[in-house]
C-alpha positions as CSV (number, residue, x, y, z in Angstrom):
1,X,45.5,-256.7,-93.6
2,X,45.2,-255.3,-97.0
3,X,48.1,-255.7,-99.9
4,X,47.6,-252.0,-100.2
5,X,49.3,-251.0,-97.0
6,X,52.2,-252.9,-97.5
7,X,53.2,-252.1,-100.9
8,X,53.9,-248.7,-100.0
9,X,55.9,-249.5,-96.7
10,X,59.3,-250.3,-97.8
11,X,61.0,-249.0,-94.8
12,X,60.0,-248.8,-91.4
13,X,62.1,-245.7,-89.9
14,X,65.6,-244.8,-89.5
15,X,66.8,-243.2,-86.6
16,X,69.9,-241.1,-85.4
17,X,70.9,-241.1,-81.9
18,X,73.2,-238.5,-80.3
19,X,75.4,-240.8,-78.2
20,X,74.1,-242.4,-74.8
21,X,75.5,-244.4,-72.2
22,X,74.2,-247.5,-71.4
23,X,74.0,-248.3,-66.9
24,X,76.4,-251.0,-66.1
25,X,75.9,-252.3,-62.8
26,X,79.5,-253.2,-61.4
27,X,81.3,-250.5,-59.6
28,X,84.6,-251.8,-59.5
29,X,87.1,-249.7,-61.1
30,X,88.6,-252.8,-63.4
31,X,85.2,-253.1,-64.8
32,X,83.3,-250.7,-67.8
33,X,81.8,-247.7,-66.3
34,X,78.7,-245.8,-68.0
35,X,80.3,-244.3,-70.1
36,X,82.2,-246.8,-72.1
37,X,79.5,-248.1,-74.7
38,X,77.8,-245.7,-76.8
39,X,74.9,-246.1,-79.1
40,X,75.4,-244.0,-82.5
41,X,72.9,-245.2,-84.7
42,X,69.8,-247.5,-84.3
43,X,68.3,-248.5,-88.0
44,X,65.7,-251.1,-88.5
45,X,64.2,-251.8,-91.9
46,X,61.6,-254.4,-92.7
47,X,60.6,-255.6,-96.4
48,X,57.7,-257.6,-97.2
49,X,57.6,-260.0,-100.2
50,X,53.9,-261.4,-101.7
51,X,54.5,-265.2,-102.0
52,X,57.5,-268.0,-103.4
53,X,57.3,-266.2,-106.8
54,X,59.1,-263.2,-106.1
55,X,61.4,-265.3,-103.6
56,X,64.6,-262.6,-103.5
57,X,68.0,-264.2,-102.8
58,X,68.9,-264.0,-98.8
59,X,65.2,-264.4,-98.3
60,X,63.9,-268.2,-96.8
61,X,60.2,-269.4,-96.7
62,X,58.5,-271.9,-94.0
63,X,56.9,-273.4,-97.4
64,X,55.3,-272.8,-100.8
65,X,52.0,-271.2,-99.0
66,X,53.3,-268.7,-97.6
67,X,51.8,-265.9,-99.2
68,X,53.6,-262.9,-97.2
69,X,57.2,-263.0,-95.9
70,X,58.0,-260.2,-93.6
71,X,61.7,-259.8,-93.2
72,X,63.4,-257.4,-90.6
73,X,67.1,-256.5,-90.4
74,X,68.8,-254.4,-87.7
75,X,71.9,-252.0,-88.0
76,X,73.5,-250.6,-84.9
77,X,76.5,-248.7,-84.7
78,X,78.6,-249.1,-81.3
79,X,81.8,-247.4,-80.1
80,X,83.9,-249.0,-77.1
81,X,85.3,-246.3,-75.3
82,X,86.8,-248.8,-72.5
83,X,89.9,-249.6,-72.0
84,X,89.6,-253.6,-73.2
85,X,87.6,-255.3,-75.7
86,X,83.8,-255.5,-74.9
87,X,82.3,-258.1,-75.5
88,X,78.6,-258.3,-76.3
89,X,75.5,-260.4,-77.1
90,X,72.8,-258.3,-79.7
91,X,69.7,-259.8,-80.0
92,X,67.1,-259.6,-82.9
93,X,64.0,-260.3,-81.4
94,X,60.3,-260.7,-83.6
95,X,57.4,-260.4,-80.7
96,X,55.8,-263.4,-82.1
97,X,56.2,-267.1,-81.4
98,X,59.5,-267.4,-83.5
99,X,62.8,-267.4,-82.3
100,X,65.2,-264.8,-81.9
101,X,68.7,-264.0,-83.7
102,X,71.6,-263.3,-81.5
103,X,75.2,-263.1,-82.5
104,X,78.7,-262.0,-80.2
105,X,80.1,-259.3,-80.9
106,X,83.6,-258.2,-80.2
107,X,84.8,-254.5,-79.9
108,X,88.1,-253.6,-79.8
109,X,88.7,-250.8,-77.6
110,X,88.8,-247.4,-79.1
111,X,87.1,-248.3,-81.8
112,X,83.6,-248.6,-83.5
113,X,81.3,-251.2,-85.0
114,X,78.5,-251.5,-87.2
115,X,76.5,-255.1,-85.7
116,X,73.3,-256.0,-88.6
117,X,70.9,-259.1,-87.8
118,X,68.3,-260.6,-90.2
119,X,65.1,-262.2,-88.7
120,X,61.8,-262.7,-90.4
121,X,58.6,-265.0,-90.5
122,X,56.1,-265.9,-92.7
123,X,52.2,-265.7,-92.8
124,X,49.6,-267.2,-95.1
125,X,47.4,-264.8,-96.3
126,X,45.8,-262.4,-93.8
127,X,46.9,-261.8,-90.0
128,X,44.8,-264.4,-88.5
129,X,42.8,-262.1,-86.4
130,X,39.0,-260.7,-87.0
131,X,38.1,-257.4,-88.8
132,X,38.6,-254.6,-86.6
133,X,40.8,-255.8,-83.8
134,X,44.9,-255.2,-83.9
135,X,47.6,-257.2,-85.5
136,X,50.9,-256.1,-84.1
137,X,54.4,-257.0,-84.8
138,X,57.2,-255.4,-82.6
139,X,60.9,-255.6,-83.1
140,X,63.4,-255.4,-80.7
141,X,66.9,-255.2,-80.7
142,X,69.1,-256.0,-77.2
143,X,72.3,-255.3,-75.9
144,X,73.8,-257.3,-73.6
145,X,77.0,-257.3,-71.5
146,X,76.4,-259.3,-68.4
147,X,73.1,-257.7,-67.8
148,X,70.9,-256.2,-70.4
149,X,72.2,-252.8,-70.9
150,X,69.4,-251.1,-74.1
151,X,66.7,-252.3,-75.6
152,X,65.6,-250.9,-78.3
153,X,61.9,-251.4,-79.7
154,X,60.1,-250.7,-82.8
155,X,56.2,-251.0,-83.4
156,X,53.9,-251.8,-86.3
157,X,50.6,-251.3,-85.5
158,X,47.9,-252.5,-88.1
159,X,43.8,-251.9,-87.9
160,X,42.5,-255.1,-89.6
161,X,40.2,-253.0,-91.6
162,X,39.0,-252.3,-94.9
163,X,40.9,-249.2,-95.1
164,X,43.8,-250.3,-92.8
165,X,45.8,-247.7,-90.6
166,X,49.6,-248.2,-90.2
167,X,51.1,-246.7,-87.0
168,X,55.0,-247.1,-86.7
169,X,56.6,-245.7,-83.5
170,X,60.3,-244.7,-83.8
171,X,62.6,-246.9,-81.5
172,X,62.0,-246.8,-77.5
173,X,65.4,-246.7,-75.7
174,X,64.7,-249.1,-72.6
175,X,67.1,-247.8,-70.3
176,X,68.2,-250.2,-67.4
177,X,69.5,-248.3,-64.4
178,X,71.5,-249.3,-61.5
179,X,69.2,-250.5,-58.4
180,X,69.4,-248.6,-55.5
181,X,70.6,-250.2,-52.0
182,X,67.9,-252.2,-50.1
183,X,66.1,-250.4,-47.1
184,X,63.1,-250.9,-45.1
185,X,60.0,-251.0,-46.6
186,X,61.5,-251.3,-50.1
187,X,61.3,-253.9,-52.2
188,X,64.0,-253.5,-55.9
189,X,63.3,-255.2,-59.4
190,X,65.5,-255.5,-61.8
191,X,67.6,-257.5,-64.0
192,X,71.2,-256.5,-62.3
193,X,72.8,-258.3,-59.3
194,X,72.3,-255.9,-56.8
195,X,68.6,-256.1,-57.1
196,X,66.4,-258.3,-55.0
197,X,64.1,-259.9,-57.7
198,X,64.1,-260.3,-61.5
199,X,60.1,-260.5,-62.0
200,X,57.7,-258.0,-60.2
201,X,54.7,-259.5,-59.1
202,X,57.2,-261.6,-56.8
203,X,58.4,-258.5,-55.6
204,X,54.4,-257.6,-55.0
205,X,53.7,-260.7,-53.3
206,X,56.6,-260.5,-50.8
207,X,56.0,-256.5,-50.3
208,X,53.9,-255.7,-46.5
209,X,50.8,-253.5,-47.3
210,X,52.5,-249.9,-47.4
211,X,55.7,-251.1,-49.2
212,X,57.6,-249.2,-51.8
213,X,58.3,-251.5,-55.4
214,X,60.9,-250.2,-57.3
215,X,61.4,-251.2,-60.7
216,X,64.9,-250.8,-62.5
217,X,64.8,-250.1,-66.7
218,X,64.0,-253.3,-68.4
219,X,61.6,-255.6,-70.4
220,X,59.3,-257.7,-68.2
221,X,57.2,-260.2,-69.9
222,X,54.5,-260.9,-67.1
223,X,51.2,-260.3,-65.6
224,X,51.3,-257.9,-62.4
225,X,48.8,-257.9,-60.5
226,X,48.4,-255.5,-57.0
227,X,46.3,-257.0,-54.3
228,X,47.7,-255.0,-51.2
229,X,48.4,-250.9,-50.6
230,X,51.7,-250.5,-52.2
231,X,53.8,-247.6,-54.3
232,X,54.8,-249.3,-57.4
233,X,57.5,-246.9,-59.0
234,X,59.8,-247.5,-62.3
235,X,62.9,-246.4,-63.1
236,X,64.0,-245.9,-66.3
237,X,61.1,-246.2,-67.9
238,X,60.8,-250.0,-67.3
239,X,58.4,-252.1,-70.1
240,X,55.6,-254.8,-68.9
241,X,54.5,-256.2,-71.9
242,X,51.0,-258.9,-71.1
243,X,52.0,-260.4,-74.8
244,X,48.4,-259.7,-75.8
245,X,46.7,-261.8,-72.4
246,X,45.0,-260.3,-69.2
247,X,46.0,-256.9,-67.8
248,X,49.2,-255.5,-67.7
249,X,48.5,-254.5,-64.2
250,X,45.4,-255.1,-62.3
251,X,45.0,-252.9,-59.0
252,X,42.8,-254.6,-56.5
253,X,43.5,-253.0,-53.5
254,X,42.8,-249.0,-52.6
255,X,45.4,-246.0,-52.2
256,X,48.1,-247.7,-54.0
257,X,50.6,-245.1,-57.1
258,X,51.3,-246.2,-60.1
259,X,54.1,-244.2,-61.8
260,X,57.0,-244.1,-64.3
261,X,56.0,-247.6,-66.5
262,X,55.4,-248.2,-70.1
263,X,52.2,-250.6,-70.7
264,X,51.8,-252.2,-73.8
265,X,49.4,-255.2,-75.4
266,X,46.9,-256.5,-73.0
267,X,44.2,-259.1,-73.9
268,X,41.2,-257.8,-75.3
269,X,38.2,-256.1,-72.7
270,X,41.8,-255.6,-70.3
271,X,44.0,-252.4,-69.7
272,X,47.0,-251.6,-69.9
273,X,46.2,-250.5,-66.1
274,X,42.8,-251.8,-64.5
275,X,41.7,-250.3,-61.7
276,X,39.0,-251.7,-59.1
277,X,39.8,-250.1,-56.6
278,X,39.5,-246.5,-54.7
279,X,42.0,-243.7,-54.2
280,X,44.9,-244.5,-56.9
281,X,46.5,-242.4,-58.4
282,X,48.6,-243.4,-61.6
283,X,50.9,-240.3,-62.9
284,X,53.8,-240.6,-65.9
285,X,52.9,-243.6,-67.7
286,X,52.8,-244.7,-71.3
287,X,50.6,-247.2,-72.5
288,X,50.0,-248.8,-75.8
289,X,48.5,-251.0,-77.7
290,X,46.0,-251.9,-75.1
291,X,42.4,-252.3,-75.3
292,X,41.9,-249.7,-72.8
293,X,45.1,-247.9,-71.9
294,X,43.6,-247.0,-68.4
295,X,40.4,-249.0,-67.4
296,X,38.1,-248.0,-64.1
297,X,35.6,-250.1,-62.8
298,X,33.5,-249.3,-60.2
299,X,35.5,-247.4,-58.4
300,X,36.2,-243.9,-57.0
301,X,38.8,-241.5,-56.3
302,X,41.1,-241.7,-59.3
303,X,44.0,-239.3,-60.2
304,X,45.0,-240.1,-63.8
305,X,48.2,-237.4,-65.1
306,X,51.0,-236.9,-67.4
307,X,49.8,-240.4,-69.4
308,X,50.6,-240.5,-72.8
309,X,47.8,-243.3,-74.3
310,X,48.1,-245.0,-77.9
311,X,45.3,-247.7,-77.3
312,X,41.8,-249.1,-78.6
313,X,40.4,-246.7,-75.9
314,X,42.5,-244.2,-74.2
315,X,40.3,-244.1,-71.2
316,X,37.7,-246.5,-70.5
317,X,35.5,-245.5,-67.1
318,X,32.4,-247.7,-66.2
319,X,30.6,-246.9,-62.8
320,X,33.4,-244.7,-61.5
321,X,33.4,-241.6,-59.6
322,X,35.5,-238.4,-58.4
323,X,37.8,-238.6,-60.7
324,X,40.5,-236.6,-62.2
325,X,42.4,-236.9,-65.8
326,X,44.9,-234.1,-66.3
327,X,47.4,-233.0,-68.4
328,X,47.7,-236.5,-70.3
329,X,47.7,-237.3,-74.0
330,X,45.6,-239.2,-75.4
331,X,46.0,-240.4,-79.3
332,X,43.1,-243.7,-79.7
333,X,41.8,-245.8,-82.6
334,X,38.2,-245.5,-81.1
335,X,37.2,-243.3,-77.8
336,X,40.3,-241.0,-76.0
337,X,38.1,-240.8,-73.0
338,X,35.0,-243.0,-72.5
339,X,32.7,-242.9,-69.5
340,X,29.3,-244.9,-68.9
341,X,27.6,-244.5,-65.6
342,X,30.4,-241.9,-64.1
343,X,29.8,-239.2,-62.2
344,X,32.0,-235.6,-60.6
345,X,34.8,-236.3,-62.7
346,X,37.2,-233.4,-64.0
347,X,38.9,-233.5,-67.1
348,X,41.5,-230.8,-67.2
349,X,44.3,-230.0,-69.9
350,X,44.3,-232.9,-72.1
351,X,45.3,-233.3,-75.8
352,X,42.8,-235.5,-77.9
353,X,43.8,-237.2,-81.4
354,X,42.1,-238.8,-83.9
355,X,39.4,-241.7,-82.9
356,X,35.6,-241.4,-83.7
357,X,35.1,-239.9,-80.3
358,X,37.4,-237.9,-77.9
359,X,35.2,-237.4,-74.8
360,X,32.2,-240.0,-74.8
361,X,29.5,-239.8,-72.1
362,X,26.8,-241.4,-71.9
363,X,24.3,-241.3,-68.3
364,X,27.1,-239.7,-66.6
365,X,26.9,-236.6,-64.3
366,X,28.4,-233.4,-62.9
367,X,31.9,-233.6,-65.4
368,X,33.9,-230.9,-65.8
369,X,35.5,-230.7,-69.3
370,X,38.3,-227.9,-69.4
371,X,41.1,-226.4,-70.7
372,X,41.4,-229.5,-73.3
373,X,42.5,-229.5,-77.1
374,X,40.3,-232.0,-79.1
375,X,41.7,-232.9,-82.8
376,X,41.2,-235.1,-84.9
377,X,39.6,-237.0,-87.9
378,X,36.1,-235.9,-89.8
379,X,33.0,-238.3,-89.3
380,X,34.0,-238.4,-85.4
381,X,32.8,-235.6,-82.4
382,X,35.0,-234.0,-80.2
383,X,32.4,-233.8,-77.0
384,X,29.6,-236.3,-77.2
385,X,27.1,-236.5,-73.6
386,X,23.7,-238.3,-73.7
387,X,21.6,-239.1,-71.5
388,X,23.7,-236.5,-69.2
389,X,23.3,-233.6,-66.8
390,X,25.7,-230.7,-65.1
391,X,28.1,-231.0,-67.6
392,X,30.9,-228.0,-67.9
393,X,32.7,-227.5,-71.3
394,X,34.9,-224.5,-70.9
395,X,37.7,-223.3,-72.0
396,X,38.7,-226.0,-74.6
397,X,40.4,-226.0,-78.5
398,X,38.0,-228.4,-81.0
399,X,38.5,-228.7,-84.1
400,X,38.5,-231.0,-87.2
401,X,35.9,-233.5,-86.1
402,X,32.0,-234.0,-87.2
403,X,30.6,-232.1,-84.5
404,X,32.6,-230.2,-82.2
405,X,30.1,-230.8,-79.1
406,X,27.2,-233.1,-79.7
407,X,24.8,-233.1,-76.7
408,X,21.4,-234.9,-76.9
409,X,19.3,-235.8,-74.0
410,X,20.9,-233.3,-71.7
411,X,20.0,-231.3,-68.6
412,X,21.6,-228.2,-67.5
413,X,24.9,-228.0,-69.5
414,X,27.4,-224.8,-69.9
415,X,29.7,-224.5,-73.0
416,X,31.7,-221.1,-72.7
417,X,34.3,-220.1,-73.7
418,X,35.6,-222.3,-76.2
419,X,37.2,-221.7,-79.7
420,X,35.4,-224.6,-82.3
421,X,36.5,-224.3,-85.5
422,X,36.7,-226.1,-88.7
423,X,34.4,-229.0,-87.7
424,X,32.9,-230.7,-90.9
425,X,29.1,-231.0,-89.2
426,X,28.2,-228.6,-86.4
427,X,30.2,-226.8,-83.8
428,X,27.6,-227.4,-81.4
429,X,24.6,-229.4,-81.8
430,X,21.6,-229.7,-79.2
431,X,18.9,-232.1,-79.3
432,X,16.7,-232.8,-76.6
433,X,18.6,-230.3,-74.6
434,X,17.2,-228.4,-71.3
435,X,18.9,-225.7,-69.6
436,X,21.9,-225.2,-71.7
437,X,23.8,-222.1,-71.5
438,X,26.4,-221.2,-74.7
439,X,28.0,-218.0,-74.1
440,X,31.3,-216.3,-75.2
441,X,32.4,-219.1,-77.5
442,X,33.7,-218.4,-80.5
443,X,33.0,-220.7,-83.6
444,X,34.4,-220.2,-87.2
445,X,33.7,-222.1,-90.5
446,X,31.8,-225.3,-88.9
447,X,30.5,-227.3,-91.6
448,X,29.7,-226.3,-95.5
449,X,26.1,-227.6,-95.0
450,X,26.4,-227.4,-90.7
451,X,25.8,-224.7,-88.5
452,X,27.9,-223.3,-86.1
453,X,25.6,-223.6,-82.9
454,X,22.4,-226.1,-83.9
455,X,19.7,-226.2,-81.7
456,X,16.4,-228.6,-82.2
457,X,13.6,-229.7,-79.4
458,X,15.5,-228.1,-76.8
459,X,14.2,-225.3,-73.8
460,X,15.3,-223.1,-71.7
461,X,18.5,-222.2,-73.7
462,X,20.5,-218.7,-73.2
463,X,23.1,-218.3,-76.3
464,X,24.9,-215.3,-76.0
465,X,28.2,-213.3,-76.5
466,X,29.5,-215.9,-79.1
467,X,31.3,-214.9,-82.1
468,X,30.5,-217.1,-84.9
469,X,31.3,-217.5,-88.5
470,X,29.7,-219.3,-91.2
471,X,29.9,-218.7,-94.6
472,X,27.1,-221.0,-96.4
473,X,24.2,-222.1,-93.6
474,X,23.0,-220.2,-90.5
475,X,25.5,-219.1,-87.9
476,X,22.8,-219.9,-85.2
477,X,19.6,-222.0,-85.5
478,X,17.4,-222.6,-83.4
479,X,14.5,-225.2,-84.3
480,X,11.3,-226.8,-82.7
481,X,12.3,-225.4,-79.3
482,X,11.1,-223.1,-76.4
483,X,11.9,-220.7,-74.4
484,X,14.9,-219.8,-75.5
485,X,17.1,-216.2,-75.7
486,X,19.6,-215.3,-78.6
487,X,21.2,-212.2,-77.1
488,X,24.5,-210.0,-77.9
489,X,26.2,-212.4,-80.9
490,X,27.8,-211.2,-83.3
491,X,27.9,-213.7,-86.2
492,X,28.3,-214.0,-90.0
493,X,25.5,-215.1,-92.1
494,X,22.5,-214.9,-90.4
495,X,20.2,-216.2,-87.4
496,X,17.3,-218.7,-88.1
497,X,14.6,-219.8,-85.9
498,X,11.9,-222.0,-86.9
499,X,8.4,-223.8,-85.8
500,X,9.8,-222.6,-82.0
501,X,8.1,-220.6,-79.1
502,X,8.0,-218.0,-77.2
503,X,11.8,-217.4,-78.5
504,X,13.9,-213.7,-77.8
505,X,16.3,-212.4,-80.6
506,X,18.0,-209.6,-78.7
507,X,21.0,-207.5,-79.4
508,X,22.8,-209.2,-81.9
509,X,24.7,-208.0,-84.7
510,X,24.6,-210.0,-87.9
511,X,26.9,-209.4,-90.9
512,X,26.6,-210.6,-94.5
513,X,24.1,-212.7,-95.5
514,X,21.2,-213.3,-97.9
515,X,19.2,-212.9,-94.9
516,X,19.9,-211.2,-91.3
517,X,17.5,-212.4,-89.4
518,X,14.7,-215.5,-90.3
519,X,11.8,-216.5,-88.7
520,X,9.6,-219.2,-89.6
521,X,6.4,-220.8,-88.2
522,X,7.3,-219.0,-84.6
523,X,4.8,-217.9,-81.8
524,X,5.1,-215.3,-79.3
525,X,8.7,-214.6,-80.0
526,X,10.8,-211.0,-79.7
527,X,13.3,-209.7,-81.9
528,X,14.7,-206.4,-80.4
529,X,18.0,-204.3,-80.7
530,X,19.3,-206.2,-83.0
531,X,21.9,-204.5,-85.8
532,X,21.9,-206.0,-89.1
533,X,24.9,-205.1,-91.5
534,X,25.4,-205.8,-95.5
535,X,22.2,-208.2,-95.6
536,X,20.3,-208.3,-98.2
537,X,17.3,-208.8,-96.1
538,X,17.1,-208.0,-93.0
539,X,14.4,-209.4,-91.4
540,X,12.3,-212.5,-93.3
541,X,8.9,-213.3,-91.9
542,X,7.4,-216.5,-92.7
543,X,4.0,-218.4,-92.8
544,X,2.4,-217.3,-90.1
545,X,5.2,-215.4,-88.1
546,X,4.1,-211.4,-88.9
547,X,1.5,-211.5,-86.2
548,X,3.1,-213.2,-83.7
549,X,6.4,-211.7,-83.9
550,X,7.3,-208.0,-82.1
551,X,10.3,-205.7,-84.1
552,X,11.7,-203.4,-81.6
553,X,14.6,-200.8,-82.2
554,X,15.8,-202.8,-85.1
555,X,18.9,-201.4,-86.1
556,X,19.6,-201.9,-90.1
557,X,23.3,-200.7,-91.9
558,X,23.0,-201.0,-95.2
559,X,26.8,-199.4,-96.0
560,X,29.3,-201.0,-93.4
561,X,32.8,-202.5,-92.2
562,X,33.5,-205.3,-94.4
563,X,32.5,-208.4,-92.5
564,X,36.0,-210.0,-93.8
565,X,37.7,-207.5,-91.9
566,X,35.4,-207.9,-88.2
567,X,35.9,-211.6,-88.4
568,X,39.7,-210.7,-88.7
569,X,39.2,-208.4,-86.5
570,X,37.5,-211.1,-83.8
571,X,40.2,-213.4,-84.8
């Protein structure tokens, strides 16, 4: 963890919450109902100090070596609105192995209260984990009256890297809820009186193949793992934390649902939900912090939606099929969506961030990639297949990544309809491609030395109806390839095809450019229909192209719209 990244990182966040009601479980009248205790403001600051020289007064040290002292302090601000005096336990905790600080607190009734606790630890040198794997430190801060009433968490996330990535999360209100009465068939978790068990893999283990779990608001520490059909449901936006060991849950037995949990810090190669068996379904989850916030494993019949994913992998799918990820978002520090060995999966109104990769195939077949908006960092691609076939990309937003699609060793793939803009590299690069169809996409400023589609030892291509705009290389090349048709583009800055065969240019119209249209080194190819507007050349024949060429009904405007105003036009 680099010196760097902590100098600047003073303060942590600070927070204001419109008042909320903390879930008391006792309904008799005499006792505090929901609406006596209210949160007003959650604060947490955390300052770091660089070894016993700058020792600040308040501060404490294990010993001289300690080279970093990380010191957290929480402020929260309660009202009493019940009749008599509350009186609660607040709990500091650091999610390491140190202690946590607790103190009483008294609060008159009608009144308010500001409650700060101090807690801190020190490390020597470095986080003692290797180059490229997570050092986390979480903070949370409990109320307590009886039962836990709020928890509130905060999150530092650090990449062990040489250029080191700080991700804070704002505080997570853990609401615990009331749980409802027993019935047949259902088992209740939770950390109230009325419910049946306090840990939930207790609750799995009693629970009759078909059962419904439900699991109240609340922090469980634990390990769940699902071995028989069962609906595991939480309330309140309950918190399983695997404290960086195993899965967070492991499903081992088919049709079993998943829903309303936050998943955070698994064990490295686990998920935050791992799935080996067939015909789950896991719908309004958060997970975090996890090597792979949803892992598949040789399995089939997967419905994945409404997860939001902050992990090392977002999705991770090996040997998986017929599946479905929908309307999920997906932020990772490596892959949002990785799949090896897949097949007949649909990915369907998604939102990608950052990571080197959003959607990472490789010997998969038959996915459907739509509706999905893929963002992110440079030196990363948005779509990358290989070794792939029947691929659909349709429909989606990419843009700010290397290469907006990257396919390579690909058979029969269709990209329409897409916008794919502002990539540094490419929009879409082909290599090794057969029977690729690009049509009606429109691409815009891809890459100062890129391309906006970029096509080498591919056949059997169609690229047509795309609007594309490039203002320093080629809007469409097409290199080393075969059998191939370029028909009714309109683009900016010119059409290249090079050392290729039996190639058709037909019906495009090309604005602005040194050259319109360039051929090079080509044999038994067509240009036909074509209009070429404000190019200084309109058609350039190279080494040995004049002969094998035909120029039919070419269509040259020397004095035309501005191409500015078409592509804002097209826009």
């Amino acid at each position: 963890m680099t010196a760097q990244a902590f100098k600047a990182l003073l303060l942590l966040g600070v927070l204001v919450f419109q008042p909320i009601t903390c879930a008391i479980s006792p309904t008799e009248a005499s006792e505090p109902k929901d609406t006596d205790l209210k949160v007003l403001n959650a604060t947490l600051v955390m300052e770091r100090s660089e070894g016993p020289s700058d020792r600040t007064e308040g501060s404490r040290y294990f010993s001289e070596w300690d080279e970093w002292w990380w010191r957290f302090r929480i402020t929260l601000l309660l009202r009493n609105d019940y009749e008599s005096q509350l009186d609660l336990t607040v709990k500091l905790e650091i999610l390491t192995e140190y202690s946590p600080t607790e103190e009483s607190v008294k609060i008159p009734p009608g009144t308010s209260q500001e409650v700060t606790l101090s807690s801190g630890f020190g490390t020597r040198g470095i986080p003692p984990v290797p180059p490229g794997k997570p050092f986390r430190v979480s903070a949370q801060a409990t109320l307590k009256l009886g039962i836990e009433l709020r928890t509130f968490e905060w999150v530092l996330f650090e990449e062990n890297t040489a250029q080191s990535k700080i991700q804070t999360d704002p505080p997570t209100i853990i609401n615990s809820v009331s749980c409802p009465q027993p019935q047949k068939g259902v088992k209740t978790v939770g950390p109230g009186k009325e419910c049946t068990y306090r840990a939930i893999q207790a609750a799995v283990n009693a629970a009759q193949p078909g059962d419904t779990i439900l699991v109240c608001g609340g922090s469980y520490n634990e390990n769940v793992r699902i071995n028989k059909t069962l609906k595991l449901t939480g309330l309140g936006s309950p918190h399983i934390d695997a404290q960086g060991s195993g899965d967070v849950i492991r499903v081992d037995a088919n049709s079993c649902t998943i829903e309303g949990f936050r998943l955070y810090f698994s064990g490295d190669d686990a998920g935050g939900i791992h799935v080996l068996a067939d015909n789950i379904t896991v719908r309004n989850c958060t997970t975090k912090y996890n090597y792979a916030g949803i892992y598949l494993a040789n399995q089939s019949h997967s419905m994945i939606e409404r997860v939001v994913s902050q992990d090392w992998y977002g999705i991770y799918a090996l040997g998986s099929g017929d599946g479905t990820i929908k309307d999920s978002s997906i932020t990772a520090h490596r892959v949002a969506a990785c799949f090896r060995g897949c097949e007949d999966f649909t990915l369907l109104s998604d939102s990608v961030k950052n990571g080197p990769v959003g959607f990472d195939l490789e010997s998969c077949h038959r996915f459907v990639m739509a509706q999905n908006s893929i963002t992110g960092e440079r030196e990363s691609h948005g779509i990358w297949a290989k070794l792939s076939n029947d691929l659909e990309v349709t429909g989606n937003q990419i843009g700010g990544r290397d290469y907006g699609v990257y396919l390579t060793n690909v058979s029969r793939a269709l990209i329409q309809d897409n916008t794919i803009a502002e990539n540094s590299e490419d929009g879409v690069r082909l290599l090794y491609v057969a029977g690729c169809v690009i049509r009606n996409n429109h691409l815009e400023e891809n890459g100062e030395y890129g391309y906006g589609v970029n096509a080498g030892c591919c056949t059997d291509l169609e690229i047509s109806g795309n609007y594309v705009l490039q203002t320093h290389e080629a809007a469409i090349h097409v290199g080393s390839s075969r059998n191939c048709t370029i028909s009714s583009n309109e683009v900016v800055y010119s059409l290249q095809v090079e050392l290729s065969e039996s190639v058709s240019v037909l019906n495009n119209v090309v604005w602005s450019c040194a050259r319109g249209i360039y051929m090079s080194e080509c044999v038994n190819c067509r240009v036909e229909g074509n209009e070429i507007r404000d190019c200084t050349k309109f058609v350039a024949l190279e080494t040995g192209a004049i002969a094998a060429i035909v120029l039919v009904a070419l269509v040259f405007v020397i004095a035309g719209k501005n191409p500015r105003e078409a592509c804002n036009s097209r826009a």
